[in-house]
ModelCIF file with pLDDT and N, C-alpha, C, O atoms, coordinates in Angstrom:
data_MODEL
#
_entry.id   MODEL 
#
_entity.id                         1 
_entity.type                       polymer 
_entity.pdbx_number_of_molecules   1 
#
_entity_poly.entity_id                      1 
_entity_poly.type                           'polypeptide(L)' 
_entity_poly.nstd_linkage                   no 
_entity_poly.nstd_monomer                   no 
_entity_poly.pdbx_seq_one_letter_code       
;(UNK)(UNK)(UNK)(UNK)(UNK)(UNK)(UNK)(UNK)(UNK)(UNK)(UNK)(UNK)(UNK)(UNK)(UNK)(UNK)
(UNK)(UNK)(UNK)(UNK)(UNK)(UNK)(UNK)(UNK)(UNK)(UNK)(UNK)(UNK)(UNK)(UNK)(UNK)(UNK)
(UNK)(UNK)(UNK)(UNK)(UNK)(UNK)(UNK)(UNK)(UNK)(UNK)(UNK)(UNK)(UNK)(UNK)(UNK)(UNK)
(UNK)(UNK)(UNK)
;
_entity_poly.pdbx_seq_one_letter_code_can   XXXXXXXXXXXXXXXXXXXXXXXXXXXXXXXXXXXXXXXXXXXXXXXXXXX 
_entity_poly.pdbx_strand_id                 A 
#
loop_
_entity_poly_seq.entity_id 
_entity_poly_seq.num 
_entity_poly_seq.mon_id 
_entity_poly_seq.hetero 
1 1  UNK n 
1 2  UNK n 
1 3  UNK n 
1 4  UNK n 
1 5  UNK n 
1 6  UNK n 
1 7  UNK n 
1 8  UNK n 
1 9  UNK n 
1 10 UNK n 
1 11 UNK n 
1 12 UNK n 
1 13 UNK n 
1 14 UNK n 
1 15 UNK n 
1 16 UNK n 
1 17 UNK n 
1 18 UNK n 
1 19 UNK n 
1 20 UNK n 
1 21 UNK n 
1 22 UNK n 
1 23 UNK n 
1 24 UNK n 
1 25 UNK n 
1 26 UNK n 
1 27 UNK n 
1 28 UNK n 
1 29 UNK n 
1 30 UNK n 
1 31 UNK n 
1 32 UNK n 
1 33 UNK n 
1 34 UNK n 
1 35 UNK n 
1 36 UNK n 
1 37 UNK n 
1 38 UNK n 
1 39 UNK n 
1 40 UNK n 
1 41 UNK n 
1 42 UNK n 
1 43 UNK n 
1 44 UNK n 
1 45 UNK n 
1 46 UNK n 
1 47 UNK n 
1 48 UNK n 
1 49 UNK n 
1 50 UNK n 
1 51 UNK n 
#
_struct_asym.id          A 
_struct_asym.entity_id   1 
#
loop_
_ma_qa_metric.id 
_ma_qa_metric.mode 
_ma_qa_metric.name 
_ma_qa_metric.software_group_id 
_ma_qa_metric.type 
1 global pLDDT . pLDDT 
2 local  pLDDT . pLDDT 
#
_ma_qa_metric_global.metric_id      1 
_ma_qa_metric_global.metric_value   92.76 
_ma_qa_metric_global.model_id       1 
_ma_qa_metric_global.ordinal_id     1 
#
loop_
_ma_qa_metric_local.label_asym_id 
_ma_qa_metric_local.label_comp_id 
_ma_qa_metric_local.label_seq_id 
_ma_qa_metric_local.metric_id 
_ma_qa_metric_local.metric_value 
_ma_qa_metric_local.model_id 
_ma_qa_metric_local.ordinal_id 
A UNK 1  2 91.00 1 1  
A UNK 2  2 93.00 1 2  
A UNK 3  2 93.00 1 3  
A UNK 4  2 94.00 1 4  
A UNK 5  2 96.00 1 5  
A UNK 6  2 95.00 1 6  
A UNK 7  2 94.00 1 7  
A UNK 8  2 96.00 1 8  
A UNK 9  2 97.00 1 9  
A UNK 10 2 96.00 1 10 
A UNK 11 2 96.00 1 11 
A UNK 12 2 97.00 1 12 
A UNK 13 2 97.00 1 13 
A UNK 14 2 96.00 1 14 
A UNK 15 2 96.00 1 15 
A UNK 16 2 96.00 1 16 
A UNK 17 2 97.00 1 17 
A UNK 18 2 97.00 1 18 
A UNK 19 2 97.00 1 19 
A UNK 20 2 96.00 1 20 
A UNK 21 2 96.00 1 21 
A UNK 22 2 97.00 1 22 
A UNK 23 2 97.00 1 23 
A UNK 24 2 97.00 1 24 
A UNK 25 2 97.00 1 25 
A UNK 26 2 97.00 1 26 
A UNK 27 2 96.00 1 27 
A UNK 28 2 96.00 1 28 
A UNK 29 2 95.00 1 29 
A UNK 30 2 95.00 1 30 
A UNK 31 2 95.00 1 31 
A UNK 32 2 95.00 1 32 
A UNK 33 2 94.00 1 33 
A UNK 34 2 93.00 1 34 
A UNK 35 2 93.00 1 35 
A UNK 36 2 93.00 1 36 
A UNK 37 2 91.00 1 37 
A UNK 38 2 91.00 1 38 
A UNK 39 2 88.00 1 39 
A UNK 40 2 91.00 1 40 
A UNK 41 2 93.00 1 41 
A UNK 42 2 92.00 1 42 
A UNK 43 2 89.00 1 43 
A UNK 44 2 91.00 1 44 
A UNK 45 2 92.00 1 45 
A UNK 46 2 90.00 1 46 
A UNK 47 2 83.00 1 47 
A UNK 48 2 79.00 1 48 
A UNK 49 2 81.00 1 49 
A UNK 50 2 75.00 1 50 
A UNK 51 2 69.00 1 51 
#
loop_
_atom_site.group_PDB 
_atom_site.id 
_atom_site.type_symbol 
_atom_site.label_atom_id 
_atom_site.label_alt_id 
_atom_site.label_comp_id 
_atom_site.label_asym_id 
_atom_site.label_entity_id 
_atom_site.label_seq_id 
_atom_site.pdbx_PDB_ins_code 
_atom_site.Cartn_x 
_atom_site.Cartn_y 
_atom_site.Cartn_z 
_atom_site.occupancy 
_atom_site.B_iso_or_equiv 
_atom_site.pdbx_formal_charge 
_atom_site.auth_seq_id 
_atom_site.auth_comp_id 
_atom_site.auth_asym_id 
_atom_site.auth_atom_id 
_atom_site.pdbx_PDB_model_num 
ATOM 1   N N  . UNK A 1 1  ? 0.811  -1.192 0.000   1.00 91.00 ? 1  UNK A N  1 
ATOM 2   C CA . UNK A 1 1  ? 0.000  0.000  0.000   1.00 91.00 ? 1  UNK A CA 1 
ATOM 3   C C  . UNK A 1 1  ? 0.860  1.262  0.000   1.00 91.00 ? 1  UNK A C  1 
ATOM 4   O O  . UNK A 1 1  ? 0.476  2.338  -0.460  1.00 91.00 ? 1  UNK A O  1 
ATOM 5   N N  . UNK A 1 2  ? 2.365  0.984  0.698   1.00 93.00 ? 2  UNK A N  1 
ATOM 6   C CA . UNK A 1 2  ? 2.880  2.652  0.908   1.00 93.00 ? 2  UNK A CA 1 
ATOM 7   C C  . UNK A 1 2  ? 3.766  2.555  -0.498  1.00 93.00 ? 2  UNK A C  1 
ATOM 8   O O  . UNK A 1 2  ? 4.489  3.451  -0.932  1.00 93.00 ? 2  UNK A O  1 
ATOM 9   N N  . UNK A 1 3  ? 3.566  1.421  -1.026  1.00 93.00 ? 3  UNK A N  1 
ATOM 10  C CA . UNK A 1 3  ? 4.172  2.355  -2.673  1.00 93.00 ? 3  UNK A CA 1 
ATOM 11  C C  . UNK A 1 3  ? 3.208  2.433  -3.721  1.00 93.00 ? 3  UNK A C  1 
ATOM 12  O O  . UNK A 1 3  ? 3.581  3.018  -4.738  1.00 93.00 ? 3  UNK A O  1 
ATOM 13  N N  . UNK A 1 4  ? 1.953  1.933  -3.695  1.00 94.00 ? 4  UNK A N  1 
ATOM 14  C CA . UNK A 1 4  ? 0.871  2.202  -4.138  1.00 94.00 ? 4  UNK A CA 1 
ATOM 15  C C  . UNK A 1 4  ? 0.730  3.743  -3.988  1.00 94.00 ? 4  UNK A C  1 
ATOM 16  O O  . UNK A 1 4  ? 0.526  4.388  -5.017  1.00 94.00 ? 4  UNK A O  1 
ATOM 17  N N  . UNK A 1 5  ? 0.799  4.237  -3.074  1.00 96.00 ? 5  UNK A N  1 
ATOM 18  C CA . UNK A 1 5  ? 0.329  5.323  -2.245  1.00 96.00 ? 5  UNK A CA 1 
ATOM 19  C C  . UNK A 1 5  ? 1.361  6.189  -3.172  1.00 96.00 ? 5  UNK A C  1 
ATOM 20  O O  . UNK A 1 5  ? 0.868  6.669  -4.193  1.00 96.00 ? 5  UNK A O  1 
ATOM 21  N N  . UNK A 1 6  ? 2.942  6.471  -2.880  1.00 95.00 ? 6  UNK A N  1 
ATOM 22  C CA . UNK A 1 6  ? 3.895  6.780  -3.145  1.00 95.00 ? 6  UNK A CA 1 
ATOM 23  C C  . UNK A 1 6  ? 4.067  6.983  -4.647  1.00 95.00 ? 6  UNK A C  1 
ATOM 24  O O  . UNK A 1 6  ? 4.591  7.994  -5.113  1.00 95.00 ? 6  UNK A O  1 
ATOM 25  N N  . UNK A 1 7  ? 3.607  5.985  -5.373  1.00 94.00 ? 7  UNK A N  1 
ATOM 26  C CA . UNK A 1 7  ? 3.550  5.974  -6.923  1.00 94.00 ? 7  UNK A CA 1 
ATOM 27  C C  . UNK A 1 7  ? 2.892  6.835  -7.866  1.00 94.00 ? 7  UNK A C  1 
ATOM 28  O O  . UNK A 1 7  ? 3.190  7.304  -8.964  1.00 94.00 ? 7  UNK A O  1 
ATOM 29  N N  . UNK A 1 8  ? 1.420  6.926  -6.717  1.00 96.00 ? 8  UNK A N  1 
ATOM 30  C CA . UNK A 1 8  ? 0.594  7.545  -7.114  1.00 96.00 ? 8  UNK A CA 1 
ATOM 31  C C  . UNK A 1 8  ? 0.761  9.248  -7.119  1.00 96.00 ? 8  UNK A C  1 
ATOM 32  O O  . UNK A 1 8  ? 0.742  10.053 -8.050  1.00 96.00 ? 8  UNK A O  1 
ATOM 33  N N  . UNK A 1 9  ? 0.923  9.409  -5.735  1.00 97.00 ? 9  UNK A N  1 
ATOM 34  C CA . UNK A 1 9  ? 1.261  10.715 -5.301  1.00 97.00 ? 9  UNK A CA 1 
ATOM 35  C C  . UNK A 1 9  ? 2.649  11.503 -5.837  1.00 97.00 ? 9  UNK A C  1 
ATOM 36  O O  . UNK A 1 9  ? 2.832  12.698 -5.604  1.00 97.00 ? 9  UNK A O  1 
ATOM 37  N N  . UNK A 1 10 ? 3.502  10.758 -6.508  1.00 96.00 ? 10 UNK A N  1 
ATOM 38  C CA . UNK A 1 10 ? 4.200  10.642 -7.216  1.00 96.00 ? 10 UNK A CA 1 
ATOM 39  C C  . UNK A 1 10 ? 4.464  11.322 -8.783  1.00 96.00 ? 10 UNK A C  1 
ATOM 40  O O  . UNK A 1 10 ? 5.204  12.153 -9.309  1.00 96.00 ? 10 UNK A O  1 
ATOM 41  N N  . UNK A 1 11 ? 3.477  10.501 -9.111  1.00 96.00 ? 11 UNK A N  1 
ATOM 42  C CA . UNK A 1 11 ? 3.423  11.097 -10.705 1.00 96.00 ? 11 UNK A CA 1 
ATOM 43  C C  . UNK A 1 11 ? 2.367  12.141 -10.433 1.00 96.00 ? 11 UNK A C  1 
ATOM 44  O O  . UNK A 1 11 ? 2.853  13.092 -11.044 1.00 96.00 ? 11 UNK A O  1 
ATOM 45  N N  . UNK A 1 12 ? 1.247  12.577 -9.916  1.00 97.00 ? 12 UNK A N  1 
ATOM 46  C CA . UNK A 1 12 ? 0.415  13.770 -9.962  1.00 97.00 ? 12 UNK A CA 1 
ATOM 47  C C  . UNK A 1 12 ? 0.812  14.725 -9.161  1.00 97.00 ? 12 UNK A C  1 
ATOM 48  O O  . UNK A 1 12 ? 0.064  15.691 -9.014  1.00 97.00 ? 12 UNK A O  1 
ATOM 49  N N  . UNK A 1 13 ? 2.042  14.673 -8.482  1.00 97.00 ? 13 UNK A N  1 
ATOM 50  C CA . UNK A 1 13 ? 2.889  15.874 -7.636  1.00 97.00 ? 13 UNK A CA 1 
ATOM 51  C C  . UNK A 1 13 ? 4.058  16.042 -8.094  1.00 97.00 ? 13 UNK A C  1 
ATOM 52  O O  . UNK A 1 13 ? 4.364  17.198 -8.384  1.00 97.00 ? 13 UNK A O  1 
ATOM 53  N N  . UNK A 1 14 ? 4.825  15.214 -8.252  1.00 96.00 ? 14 UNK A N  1 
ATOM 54  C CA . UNK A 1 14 ? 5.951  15.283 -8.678  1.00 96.00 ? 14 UNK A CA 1 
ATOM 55  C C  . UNK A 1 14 ? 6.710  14.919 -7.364  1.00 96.00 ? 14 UNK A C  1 
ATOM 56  O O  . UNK A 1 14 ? 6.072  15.094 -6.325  1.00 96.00 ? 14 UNK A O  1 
ATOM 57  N N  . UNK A 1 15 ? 7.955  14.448 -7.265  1.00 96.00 ? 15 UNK A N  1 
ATOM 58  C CA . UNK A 1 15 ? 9.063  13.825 -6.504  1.00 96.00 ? 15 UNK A CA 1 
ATOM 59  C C  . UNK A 1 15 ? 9.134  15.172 -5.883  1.00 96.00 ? 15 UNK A C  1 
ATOM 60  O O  . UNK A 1 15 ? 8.887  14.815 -4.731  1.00 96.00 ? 15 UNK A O  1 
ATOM 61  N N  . UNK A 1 16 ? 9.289  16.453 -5.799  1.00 96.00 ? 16 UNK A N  1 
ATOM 62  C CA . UNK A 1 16 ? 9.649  17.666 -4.580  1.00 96.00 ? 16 UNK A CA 1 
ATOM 63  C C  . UNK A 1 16 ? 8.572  18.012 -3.976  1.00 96.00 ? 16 UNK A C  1 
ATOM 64  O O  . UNK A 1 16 ? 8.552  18.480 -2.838  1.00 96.00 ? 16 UNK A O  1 
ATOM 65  N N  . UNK A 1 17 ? 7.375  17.767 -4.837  1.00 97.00 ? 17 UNK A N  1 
ATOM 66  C CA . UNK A 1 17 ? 6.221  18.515 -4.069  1.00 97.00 ? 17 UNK A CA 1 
ATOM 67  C C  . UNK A 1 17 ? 5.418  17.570 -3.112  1.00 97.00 ? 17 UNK A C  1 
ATOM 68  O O  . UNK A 1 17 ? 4.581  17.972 -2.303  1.00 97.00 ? 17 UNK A O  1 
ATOM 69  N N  . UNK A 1 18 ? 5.851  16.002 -3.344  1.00 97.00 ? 18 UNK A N  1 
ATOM 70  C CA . UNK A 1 18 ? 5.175  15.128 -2.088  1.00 97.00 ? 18 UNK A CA 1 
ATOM 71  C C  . UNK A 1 18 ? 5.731  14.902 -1.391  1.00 97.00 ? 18 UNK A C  1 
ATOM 72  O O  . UNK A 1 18 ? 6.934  14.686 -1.535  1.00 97.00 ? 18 UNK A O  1 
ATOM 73  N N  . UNK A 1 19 ? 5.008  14.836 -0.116  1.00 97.00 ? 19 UNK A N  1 
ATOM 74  C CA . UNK A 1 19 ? 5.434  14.201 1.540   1.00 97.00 ? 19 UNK A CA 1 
ATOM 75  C C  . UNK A 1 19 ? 5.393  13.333 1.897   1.00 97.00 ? 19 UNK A C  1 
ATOM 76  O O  . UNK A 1 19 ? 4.424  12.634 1.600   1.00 97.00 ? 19 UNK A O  1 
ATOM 77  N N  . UNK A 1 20 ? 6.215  12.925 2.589   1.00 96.00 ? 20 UNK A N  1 
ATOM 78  C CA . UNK A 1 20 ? 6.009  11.994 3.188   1.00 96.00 ? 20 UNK A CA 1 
ATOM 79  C C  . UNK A 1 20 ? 4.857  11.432 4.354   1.00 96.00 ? 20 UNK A C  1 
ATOM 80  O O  . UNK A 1 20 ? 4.457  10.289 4.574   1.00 96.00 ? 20 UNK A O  1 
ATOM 81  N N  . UNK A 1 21 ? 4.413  13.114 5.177   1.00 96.00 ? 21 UNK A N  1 
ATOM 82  C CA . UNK A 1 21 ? 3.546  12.602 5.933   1.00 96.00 ? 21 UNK A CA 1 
ATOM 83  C C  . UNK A 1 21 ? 2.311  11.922 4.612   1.00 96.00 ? 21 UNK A C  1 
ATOM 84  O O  . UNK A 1 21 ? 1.946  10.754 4.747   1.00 96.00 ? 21 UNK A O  1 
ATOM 85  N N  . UNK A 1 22 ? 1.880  12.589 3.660   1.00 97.00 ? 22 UNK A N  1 
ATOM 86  C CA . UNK A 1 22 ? 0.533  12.782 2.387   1.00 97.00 ? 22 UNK A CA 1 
ATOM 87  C C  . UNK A 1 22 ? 0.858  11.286 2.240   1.00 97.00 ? 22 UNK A C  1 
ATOM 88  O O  . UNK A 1 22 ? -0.118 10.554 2.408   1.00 97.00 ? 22 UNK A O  1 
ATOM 89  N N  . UNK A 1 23 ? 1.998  10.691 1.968   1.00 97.00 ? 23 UNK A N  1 
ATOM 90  C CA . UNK A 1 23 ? 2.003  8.931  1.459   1.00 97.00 ? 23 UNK A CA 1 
ATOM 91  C C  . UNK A 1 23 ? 1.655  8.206  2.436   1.00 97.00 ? 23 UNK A C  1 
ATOM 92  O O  . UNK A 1 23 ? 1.402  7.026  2.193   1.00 97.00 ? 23 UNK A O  1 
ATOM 93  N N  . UNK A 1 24 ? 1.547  8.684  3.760   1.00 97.00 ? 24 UNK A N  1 
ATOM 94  C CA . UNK A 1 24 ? 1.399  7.856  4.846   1.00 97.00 ? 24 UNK A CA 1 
ATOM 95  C C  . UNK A 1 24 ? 0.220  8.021  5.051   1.00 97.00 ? 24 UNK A C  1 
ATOM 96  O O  . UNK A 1 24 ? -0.421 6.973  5.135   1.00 97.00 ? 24 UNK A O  1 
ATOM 97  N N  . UNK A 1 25 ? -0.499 9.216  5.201   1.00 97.00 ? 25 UNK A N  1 
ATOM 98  C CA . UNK A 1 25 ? -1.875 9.309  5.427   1.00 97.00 ? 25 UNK A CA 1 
ATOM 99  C C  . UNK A 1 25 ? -2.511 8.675  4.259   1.00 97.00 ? 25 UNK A C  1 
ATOM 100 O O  . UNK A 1 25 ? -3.544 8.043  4.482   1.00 97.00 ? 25 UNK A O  1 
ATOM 101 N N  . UNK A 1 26 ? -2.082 8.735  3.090   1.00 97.00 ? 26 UNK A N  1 
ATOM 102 C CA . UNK A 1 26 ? -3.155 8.343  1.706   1.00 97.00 ? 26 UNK A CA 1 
ATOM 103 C C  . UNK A 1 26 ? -3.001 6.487  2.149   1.00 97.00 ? 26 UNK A C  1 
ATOM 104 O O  . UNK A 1 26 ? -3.907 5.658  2.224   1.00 97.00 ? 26 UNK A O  1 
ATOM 105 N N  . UNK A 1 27 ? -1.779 6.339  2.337   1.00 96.00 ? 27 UNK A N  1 
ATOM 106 C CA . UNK A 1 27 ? -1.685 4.727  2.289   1.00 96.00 ? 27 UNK A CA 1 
ATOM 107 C C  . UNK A 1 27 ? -2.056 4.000  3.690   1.00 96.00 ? 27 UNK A C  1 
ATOM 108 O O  . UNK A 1 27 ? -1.860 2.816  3.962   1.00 96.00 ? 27 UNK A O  1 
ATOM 109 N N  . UNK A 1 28 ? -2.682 5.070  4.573   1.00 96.00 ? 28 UNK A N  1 
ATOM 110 C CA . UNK A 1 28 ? -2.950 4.328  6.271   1.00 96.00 ? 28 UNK A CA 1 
ATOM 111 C C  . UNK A 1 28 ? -2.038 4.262  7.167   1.00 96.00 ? 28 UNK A C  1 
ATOM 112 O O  . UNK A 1 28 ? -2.422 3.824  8.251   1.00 96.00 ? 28 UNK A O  1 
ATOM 113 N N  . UNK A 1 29 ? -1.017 4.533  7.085   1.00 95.00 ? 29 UNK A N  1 
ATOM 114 C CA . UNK A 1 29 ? -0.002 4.331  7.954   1.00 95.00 ? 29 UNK A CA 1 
ATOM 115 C C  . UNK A 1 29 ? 0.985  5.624  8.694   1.00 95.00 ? 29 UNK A C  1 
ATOM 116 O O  . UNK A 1 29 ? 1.107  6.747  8.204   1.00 95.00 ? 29 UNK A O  1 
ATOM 117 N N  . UNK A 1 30 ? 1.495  5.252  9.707   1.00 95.00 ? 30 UNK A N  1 
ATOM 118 C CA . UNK A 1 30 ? 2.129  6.452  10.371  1.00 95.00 ? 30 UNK A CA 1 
ATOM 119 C C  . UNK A 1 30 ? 3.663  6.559  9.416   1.00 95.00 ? 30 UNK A C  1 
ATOM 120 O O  . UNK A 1 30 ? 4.266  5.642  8.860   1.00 95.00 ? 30 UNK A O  1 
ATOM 121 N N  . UNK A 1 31 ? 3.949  7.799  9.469   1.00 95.00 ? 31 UNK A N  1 
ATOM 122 C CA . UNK A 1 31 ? 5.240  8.348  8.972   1.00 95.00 ? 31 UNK A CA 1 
ATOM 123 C C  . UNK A 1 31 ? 5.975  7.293  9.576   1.00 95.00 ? 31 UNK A C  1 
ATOM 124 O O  . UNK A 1 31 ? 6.239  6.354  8.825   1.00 95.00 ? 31 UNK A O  1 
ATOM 125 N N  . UNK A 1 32 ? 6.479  7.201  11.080  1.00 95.00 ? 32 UNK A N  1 
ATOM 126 C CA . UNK A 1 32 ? 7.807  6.347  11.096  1.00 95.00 ? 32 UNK A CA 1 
ATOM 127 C C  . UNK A 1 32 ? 7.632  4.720  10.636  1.00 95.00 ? 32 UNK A C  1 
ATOM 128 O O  . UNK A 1 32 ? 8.646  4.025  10.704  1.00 95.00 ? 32 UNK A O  1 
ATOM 129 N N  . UNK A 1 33 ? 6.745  4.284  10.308  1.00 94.00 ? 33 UNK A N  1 
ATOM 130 C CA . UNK A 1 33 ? 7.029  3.099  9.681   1.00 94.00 ? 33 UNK A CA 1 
ATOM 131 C C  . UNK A 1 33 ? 7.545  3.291  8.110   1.00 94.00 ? 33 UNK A C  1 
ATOM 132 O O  . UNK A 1 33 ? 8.127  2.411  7.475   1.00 94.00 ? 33 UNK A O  1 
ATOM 133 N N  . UNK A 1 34 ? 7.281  4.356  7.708   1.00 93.00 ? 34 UNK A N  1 
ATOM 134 C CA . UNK A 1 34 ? 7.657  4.472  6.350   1.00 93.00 ? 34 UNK A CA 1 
ATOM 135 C C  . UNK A 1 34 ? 9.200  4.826  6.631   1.00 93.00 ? 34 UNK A C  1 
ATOM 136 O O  . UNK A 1 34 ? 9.965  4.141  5.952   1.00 93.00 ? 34 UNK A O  1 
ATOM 137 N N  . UNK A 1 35 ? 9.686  5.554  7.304   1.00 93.00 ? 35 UNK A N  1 
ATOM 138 C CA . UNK A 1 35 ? 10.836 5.412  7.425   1.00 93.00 ? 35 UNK A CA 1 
ATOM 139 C C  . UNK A 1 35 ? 11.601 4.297  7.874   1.00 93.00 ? 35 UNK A C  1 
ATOM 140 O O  . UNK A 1 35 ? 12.816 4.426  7.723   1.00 93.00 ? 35 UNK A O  1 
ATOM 141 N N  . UNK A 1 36 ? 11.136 3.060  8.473   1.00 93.00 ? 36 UNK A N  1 
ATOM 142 C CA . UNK A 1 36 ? 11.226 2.376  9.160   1.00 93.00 ? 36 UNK A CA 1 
ATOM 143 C C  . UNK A 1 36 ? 11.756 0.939  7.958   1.00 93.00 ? 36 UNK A C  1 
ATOM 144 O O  . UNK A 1 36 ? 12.639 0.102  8.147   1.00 93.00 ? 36 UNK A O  1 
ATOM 145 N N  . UNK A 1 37 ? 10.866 1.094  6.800   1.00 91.00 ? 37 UNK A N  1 
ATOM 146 C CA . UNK A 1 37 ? 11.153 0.575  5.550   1.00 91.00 ? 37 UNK A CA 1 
ATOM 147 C C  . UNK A 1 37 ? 12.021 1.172  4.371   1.00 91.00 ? 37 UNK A C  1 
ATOM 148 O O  . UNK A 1 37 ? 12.810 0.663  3.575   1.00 91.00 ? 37 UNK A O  1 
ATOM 149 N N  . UNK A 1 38 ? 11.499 2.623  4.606   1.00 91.00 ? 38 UNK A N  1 
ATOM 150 C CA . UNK A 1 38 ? 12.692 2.975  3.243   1.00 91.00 ? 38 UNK A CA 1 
ATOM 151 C C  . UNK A 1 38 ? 13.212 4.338  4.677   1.00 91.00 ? 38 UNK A C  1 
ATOM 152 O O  . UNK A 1 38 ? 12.786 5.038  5.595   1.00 91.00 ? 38 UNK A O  1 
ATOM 153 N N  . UNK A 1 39 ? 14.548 3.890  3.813   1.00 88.00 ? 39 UNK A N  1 
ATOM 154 C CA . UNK A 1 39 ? 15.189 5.489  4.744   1.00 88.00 ? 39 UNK A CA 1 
ATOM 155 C C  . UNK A 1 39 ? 15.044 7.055  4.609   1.00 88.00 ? 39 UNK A C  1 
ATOM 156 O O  . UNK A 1 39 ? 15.300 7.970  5.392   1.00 88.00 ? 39 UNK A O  1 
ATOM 157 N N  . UNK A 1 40 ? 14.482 7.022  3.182   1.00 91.00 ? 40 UNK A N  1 
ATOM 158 C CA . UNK A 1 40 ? 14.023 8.290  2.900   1.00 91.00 ? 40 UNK A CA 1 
ATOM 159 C C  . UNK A 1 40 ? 13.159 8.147  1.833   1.00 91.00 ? 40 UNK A C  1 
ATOM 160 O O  . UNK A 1 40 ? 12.779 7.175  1.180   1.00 91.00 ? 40 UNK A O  1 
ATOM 161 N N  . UNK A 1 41 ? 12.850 9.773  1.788   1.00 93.00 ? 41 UNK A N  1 
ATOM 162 C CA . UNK A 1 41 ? 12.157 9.946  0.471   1.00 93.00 ? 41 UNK A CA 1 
ATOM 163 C C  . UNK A 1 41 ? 12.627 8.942  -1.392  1.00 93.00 ? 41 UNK A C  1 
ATOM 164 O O  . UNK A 1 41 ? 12.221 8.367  -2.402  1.00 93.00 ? 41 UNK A O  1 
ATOM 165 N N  . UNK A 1 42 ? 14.039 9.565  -0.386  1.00 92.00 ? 42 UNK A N  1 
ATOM 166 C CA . UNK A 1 42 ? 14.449 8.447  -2.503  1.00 92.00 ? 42 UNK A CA 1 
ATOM 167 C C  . UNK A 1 42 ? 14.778 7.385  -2.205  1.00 92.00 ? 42 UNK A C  1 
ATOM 168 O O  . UNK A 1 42 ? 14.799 6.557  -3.115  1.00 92.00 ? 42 UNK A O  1 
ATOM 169 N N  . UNK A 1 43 ? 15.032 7.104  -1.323  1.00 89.00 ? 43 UNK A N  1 
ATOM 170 C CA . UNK A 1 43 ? 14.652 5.414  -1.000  1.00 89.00 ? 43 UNK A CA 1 
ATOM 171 C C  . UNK A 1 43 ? 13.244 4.634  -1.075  1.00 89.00 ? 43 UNK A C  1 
ATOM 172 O O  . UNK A 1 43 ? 13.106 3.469  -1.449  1.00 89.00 ? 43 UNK A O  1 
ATOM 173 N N  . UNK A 1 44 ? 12.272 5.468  -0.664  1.00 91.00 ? 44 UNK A N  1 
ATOM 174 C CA . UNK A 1 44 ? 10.924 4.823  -0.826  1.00 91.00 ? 44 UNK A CA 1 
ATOM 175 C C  . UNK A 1 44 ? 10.667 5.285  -2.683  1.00 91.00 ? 44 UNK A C  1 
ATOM 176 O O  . UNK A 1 44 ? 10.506 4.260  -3.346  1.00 91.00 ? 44 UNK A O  1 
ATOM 177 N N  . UNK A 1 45 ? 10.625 6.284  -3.337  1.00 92.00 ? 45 UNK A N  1 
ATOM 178 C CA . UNK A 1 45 ? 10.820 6.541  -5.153  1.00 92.00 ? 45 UNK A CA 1 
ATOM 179 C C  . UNK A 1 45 ? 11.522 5.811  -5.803  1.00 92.00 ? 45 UNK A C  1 
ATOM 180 O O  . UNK A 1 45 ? 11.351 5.701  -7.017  1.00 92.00 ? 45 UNK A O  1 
ATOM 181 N N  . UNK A 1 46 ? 12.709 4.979  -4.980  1.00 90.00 ? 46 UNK A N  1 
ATOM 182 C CA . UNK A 1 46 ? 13.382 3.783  -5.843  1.00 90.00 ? 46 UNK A CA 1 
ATOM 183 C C  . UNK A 1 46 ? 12.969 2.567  -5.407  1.00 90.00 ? 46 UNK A C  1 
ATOM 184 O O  . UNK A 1 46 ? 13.457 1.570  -5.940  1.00 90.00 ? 46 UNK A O  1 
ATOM 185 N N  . UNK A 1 47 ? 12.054 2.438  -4.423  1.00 83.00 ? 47 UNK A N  1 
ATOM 186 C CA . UNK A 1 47 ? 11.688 1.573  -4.252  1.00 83.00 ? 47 UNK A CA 1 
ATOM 187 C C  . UNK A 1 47 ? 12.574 0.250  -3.254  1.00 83.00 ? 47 UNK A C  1 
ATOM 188 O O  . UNK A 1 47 ? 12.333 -0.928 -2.994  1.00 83.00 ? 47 UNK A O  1 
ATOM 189 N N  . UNK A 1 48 ? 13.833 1.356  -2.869  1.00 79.00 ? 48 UNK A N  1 
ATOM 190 C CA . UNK A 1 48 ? 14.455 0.551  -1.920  1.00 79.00 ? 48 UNK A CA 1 
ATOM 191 C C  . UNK A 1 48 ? 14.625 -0.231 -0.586  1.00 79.00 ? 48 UNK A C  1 
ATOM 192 O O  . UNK A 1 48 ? 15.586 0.130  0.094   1.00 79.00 ? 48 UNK A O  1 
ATOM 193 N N  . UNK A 1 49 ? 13.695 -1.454 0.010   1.00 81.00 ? 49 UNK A N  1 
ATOM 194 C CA . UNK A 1 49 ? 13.440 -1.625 1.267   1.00 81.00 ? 49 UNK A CA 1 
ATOM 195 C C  . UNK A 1 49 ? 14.531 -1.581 2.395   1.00 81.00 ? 49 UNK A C  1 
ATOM 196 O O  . UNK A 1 49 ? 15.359 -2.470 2.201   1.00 81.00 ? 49 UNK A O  1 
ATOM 197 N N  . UNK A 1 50 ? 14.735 -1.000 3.258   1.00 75.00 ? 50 UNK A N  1 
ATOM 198 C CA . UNK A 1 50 ? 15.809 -1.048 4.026   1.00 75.00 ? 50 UNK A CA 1 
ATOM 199 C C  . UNK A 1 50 ? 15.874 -2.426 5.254   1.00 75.00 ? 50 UNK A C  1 
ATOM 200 O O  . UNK A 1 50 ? 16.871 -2.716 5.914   1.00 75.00 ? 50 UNK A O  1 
ATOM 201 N N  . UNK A 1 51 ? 14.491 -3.140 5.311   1.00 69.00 ? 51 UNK A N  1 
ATOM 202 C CA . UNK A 1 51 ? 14.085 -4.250 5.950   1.00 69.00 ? 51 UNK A CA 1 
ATOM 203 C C  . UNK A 1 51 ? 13.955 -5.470 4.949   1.00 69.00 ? 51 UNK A C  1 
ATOM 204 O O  . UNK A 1 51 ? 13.593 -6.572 5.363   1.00 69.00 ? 51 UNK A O  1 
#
C-alpha cells in the first residue's frame, strides 16, 4: 500500500512537491514506519526496502 500510495502521489505531484507525511496518510499508515522501511524519500521513489 505505501508504494501504491507513493507511486501515485508521485506522478500527480511530482518527486519535490510530495510528503512523506501525504504517502502515509493516503496509504494508512504512520510516517515512522515508512521510514522504518525505506530510509528516505528516494529510498521509498526507488523503491528501496531497508528491511
Amino acid at each position: 500500500m505505501i508504494l501504491i500510495a507513493a507511486e501515485e502521489l508521485f506522478a500527480e505531484h511530482g518527486f519535490s512537491a510530495t510528503r512523506i507525511d501525504t504517502i502515509a496518510s493516503v496509504a494508512g499508515y504512520i510516517k515512522s514506519l515508512i521510514y522504518q522501511y525505506y530510509q528516505d524519500k528516494l529510498g521509498l521513489y526507488s523503491g528501496n526496502q531497508t528491511c
